[in-house]
NUMIBA-76462 format. One record per residue (C-alpha): residue number from 1; residue in three letters; x, y, z. Coordinates in pm, whole numbers, m for minus. Layout:
<rs>
{seq:NUM	type:ala	x:X	y:Y	z:Z}
...
</rs>
This chain:
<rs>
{seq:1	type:unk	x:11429	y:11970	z:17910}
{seq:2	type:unk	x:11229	y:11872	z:17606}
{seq:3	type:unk	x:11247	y:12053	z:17291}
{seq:4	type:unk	x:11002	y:11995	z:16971}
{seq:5	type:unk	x:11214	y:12074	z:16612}
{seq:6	type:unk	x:10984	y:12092	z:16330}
{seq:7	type:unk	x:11100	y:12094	z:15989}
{seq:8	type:unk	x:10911	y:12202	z:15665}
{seq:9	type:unk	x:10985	y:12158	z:15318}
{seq:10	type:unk	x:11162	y:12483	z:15262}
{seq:11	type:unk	x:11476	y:12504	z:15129}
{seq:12	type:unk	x:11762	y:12558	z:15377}
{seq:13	type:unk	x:11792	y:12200	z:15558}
{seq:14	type:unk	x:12106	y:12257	z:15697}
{seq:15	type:unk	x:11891	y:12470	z:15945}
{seq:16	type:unk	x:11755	y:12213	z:16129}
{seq:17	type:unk	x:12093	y:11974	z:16119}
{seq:18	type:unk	x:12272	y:12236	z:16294}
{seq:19	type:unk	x:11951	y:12329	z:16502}
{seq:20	type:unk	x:11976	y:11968	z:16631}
{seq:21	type:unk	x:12355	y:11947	z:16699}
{seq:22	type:unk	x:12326	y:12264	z:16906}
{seq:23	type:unk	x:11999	y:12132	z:17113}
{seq:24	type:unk	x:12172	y:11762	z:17165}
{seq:25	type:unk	x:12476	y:11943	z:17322}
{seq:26	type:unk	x:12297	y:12117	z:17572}
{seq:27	type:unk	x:12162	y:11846	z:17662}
{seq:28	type:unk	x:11764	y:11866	z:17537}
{seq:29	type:unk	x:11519	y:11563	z:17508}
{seq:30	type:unk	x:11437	y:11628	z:17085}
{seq:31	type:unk	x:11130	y:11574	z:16968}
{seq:32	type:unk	x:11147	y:11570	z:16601}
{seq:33	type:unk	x:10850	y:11627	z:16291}
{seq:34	type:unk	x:10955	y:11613	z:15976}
{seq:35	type:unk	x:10748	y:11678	z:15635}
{seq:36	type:unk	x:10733	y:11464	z:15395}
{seq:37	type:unk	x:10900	y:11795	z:15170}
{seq:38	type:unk	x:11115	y:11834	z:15473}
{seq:39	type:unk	x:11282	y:11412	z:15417}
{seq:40	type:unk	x:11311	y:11539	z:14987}
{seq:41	type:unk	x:11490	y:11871	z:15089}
{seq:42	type:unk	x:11729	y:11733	z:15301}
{seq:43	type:unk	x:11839	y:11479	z:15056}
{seq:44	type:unk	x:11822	y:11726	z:14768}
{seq:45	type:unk	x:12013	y:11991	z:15000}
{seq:46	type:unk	x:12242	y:11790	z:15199}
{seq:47	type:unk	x:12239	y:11413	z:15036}
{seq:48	type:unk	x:12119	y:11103	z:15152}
{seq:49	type:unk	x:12237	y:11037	z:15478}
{seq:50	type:unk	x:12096	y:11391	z:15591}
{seq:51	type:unk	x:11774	y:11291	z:15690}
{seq:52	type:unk	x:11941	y:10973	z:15888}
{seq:53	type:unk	x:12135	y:11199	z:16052}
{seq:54	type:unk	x:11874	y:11445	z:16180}
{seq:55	type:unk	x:11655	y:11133	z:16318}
{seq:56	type:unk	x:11979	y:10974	z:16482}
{seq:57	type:unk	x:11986	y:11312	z:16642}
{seq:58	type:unk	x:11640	y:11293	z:16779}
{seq:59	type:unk	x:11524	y:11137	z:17072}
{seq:60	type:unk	x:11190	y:11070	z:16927}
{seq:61	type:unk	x:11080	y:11085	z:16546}
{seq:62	type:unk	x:10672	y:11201	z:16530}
{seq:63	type:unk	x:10495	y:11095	z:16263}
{seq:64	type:unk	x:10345	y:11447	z:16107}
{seq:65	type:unk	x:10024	y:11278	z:16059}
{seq:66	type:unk	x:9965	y:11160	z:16391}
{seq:67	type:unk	x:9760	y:11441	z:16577}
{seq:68	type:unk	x:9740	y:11193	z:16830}
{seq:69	type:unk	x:10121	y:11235	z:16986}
{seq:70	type:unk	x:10238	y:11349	z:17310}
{seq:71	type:unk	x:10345	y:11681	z:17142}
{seq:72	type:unk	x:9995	y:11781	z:17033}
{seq:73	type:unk	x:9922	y:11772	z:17385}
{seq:74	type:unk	x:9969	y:12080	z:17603}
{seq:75	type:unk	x:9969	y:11859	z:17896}
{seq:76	type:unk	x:10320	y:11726	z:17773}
{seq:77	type:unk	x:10538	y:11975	z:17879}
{seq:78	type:unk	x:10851	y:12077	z:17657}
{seq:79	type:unk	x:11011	y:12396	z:17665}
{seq:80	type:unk	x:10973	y:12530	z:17330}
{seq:81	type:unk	x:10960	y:12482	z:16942}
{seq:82	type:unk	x:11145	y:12557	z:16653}
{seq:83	type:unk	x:11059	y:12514	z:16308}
{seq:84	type:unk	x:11317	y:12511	z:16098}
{seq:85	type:unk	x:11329	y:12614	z:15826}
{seq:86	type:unk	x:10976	y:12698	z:15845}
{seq:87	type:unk	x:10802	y:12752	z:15501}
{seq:88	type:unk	x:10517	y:12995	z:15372}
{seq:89	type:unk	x:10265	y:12750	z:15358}
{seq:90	type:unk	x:10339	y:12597	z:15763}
{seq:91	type:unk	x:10369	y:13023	z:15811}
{seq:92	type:unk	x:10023	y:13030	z:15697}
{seq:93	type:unk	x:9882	y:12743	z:15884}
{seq:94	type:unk	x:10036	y:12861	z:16241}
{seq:95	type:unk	x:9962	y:13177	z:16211}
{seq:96	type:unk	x:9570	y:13127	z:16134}
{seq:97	type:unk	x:9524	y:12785	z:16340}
{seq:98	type:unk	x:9552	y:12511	z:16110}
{seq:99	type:unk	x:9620	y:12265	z:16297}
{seq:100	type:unk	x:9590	y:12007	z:16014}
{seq:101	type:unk	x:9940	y:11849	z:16095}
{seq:102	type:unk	x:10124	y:11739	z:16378}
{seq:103	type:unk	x:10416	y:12039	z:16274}
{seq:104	type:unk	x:10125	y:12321	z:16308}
{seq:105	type:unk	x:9940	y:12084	z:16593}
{seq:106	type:unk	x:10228	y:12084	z:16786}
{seq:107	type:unk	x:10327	y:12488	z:16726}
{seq:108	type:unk	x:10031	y:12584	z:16778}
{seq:109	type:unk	x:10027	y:12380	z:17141}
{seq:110	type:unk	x:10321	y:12640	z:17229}
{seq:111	type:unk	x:10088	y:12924	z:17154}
{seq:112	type:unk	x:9846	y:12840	z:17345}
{seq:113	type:unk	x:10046	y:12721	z:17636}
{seq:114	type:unk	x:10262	y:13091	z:17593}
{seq:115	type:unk	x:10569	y:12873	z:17525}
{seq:116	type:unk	x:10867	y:12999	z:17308}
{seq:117	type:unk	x:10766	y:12918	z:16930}
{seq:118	type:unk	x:11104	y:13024	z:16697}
{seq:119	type:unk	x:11012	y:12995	z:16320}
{seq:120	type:unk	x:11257	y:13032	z:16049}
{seq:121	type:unk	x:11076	y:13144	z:15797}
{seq:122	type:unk	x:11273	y:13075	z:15476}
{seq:123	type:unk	x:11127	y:13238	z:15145}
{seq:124	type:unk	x:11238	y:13591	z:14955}
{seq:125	type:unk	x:11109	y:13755	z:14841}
{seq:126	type:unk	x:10831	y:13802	z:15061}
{seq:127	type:unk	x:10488	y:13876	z:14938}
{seq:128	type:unk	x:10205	y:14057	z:15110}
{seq:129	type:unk	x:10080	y:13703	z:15227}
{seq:130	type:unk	x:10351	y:13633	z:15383}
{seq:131	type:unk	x:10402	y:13938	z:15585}
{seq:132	type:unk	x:10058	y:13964	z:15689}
{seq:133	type:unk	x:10092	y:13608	z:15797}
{seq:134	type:unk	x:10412	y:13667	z:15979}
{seq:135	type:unk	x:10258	y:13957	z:16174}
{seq:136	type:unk	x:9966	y:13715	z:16261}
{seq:137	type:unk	x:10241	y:13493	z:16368}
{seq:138	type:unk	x:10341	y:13730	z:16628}
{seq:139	type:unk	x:10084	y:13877	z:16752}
{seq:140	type:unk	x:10011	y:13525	z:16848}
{seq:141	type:unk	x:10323	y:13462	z:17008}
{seq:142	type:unk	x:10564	y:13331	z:16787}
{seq:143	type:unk	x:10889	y:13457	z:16695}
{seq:144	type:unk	x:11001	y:13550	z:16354}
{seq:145	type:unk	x:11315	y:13419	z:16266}
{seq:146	type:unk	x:11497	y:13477	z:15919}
{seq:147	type:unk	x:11764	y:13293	z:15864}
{seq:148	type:unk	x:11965	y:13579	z:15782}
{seq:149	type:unk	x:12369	y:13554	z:15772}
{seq:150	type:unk	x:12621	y:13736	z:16052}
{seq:151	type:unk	x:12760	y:13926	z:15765}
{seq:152	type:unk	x:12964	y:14073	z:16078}
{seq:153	type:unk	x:13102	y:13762	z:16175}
{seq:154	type:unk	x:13249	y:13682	z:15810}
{seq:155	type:unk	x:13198	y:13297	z:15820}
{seq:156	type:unk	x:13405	y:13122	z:15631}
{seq:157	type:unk	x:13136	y:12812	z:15494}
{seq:158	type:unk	x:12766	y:12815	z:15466}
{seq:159	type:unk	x:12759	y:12551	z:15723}
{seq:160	type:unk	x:12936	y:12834	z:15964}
{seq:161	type:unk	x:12645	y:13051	z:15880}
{seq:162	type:unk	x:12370	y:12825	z:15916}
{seq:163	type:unk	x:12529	y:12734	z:16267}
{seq:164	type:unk	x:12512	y:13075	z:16425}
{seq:165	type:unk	x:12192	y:13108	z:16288}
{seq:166	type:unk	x:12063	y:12798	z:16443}
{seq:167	type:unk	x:12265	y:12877	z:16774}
{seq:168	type:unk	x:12025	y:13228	z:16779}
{seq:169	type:unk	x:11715	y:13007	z:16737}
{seq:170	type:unk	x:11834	y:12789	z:17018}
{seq:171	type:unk	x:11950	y:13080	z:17185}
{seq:172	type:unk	x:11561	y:13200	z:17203}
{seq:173	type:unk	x:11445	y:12931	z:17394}
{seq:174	type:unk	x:11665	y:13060	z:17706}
{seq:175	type:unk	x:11776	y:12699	z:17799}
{seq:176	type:unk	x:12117	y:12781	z:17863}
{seq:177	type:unk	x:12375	y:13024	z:17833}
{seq:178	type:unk	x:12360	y:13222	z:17487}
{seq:179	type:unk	x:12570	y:12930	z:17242}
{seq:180	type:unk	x:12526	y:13201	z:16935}
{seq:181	type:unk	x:12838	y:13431	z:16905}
{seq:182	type:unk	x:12783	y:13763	z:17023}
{seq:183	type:unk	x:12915	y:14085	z:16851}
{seq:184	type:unk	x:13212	y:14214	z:16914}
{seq:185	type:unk	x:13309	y:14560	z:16782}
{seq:186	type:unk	x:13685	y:14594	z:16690}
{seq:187	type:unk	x:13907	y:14785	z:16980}
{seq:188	type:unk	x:13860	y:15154	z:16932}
{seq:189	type:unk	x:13503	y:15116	z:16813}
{seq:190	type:unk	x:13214	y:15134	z:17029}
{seq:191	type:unk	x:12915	y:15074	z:16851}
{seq:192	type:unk	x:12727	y:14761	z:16685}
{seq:193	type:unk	x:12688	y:14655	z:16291}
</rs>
């Protein structure tokens, strides 16, 4: 079970730490691109054993400038991507083709192959652009993600947050039983948040 995690230079790093954690656990062959924004955020974000971390975590580290990888090839089989976070610009590029990096290569090998493609896009607030390129998104095939809080679930850190968000994401590649925690509405109530 091989899984490619891309990370942009957006801000919310923790995203793909906790992305990581959850995909070692069940057990996935990672296949890891990082940005070179995506190595500054997670030391700005997280400090600077972050980005050690996240490679540790990985079972192989891709250069992003190598379009010549295993994961730009839809011969390689893996069972899905995430990019996370994703940012605008990496948005932009999947949504319209640009495959000018290994991070929007490699995505836009799990279009084409109809693979699951989960992208966190991470920006607010959202301009035309970027909804128009978020519908392109997925009417290609990907799946909009924003990492948006379980208000519901009242976590107690920002770490808890980022962790059920990045359990969801996993969660979307249908690997394994759901790891995200589900909703549960409080005795006597029967409906949802």
């Amino acid at each position: 079970m091989r899984v490619v995690l891309g990370v942009s230079g957006a801000s919310g790093a923790m995203l793909a730490l906790a992305a990581a954690r959850h995909l070692r656990r069940l057990g996935a062959e990672l296949h890891l691109v990082l940005s070179p924004m995506a190595r500054r955020t997670l030391e700005l974000e997280l400090g600077p054993d972050a980005a050690p971390e996240l490679i540790g975590l990985a079972h192989r580290l891709h250069d992003p400038q190598d379009l010549g990888a295993q994961i730009a090839s839809g011969s390689f089989a893996v069972a899905g991507m995430i990019v996370a976070p994703c940012s605008m610009r990496s948005l932009a590029a999947i949504a319209h083709g640009l495959d000018d990096n290994l991070l929007t290569r490699a995505a836009g090998v799990q279009l084409k192959e109809r693979r699951p493609l989960i992208l966190l896009a991470r920006e607010a607030p959202l301009t035309l652009a970027h909804l128009r390129n978020m519908t392109a998104a997925t009417e290609c095939g990907a799946i909009i993600l924003p990492p948006v809080p379980a208000f519901y679930l009242c976590p107690a850190t920002l770490a808890e947050a980022a962790d059920q968000i990045a359990a969801r994401a996993v969660d979307l590649l249908r690997l394994a039983p759901a790891q995200a925690t589900p909703w549960t509405p409080p005795k006597g109530q029967d409906h949802g948040p």
